[in-house]
C-alpha positions as CSV (number, residue, x, y, z in Angstrom):
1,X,-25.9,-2.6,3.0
2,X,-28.5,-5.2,3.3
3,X,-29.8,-7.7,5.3
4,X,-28.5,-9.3,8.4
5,X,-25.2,-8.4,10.5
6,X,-23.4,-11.4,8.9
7,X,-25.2,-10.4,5.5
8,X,-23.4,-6.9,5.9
9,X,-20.1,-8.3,7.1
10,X,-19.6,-10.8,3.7
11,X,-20.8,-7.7,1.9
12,X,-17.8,-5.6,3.0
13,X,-15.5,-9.2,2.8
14,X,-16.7,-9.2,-1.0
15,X,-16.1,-5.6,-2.0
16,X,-13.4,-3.9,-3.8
17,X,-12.9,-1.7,-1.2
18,X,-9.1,-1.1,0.3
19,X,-8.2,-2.8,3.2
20,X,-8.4,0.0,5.6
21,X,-12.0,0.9,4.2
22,X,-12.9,-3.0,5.0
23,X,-11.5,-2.4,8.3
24,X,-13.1,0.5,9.0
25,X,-16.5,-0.6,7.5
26,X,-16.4,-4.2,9.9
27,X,-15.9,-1.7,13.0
28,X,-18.5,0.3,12.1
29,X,-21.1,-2.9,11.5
30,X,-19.9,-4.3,14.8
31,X,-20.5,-1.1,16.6
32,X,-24.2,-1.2,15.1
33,X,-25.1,-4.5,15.9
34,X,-23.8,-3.6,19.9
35,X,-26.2,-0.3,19.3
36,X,-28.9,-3.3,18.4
37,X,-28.0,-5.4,21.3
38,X,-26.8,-8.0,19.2
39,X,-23.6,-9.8,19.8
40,X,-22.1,-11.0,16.7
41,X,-18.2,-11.3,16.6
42,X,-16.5,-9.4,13.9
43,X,-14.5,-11.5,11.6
44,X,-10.9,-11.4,11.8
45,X,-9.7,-9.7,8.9
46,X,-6.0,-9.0,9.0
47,X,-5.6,-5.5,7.0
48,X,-2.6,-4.5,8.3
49,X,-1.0,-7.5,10.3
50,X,0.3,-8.9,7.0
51,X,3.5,-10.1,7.9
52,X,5.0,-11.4,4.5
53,X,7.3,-8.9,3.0
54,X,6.0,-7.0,0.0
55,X,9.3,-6.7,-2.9
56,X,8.0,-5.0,-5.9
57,X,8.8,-6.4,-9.2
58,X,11.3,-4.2,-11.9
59,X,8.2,-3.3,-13.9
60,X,6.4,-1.6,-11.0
61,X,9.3,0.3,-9.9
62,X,10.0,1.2,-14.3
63,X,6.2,2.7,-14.0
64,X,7.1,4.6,-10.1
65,X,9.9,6.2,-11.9
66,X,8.7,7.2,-15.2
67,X,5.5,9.1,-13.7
68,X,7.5,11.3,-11.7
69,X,6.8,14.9,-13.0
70,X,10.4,16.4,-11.9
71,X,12.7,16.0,-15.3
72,X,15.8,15.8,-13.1
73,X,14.3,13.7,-9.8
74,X,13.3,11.3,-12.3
75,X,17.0,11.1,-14.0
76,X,18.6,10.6,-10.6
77,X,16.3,8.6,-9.3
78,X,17.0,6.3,-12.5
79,X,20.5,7.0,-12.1
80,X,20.6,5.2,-8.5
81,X,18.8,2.1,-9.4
82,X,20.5,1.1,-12.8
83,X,24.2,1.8,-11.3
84,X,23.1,1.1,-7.6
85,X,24.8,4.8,-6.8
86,X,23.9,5.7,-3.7
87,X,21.5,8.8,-2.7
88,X,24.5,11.4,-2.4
89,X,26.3,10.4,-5.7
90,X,23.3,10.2,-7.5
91,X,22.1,13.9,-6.3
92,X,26.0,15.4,-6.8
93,X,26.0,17.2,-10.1
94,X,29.9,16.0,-10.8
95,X,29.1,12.5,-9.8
96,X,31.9,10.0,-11.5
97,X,29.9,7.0,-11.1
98,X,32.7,4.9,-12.7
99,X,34.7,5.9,-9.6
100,X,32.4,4.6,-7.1
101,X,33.2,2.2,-4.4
């Protein structure tokens, strides 16, 4: 990092990093700049206080499924989303999913 405190702080703002690394990295920036004896606020950035509900789409939860390693965790866990069995049924080796509540 370069340049000035607010230099540094749109540098981490403009990265790719995740947002706990941002977070991290604008704590770290605003500690140095209190070791300097400057007083510059750190921008609110709001990693973590994100209150809109994340609901991923069919596609993502198709590529979740299909990387697990486990033959027969994958098959159940397929199992419970295409029929909507729950946890148990889809785990019991005699489920009768046409049966189900």
């Amino acid at each position: 990092m370069q340049g000035s405190i607010e230099d540094m702080y749109k540098q981490v703002l403009a990265s790719k990093w995740s947002d706990a690394s941002k977070e991290y990295a604008l704590i770290t920036i605003e500690q140095f700049s209190e070791f300097k004896g400057l007083k510059v606020p750190r921008p609110q950035f709001r990693a973590y206080k994100n209150k809109e509900l994340f609901v991923p789409s069919p596609s993502m939860i198709k590529q979740l499924i299909y990387r697990i390693g486990n033959v027969k965790l994958r098959a159940m866990c397929m199992i419970a989303i295409e029929t909507g069995a729950s946890d148990a049924r889809a785990i019991c080796q005699d489920a009768n999913i046409a049966e189900r509540n």
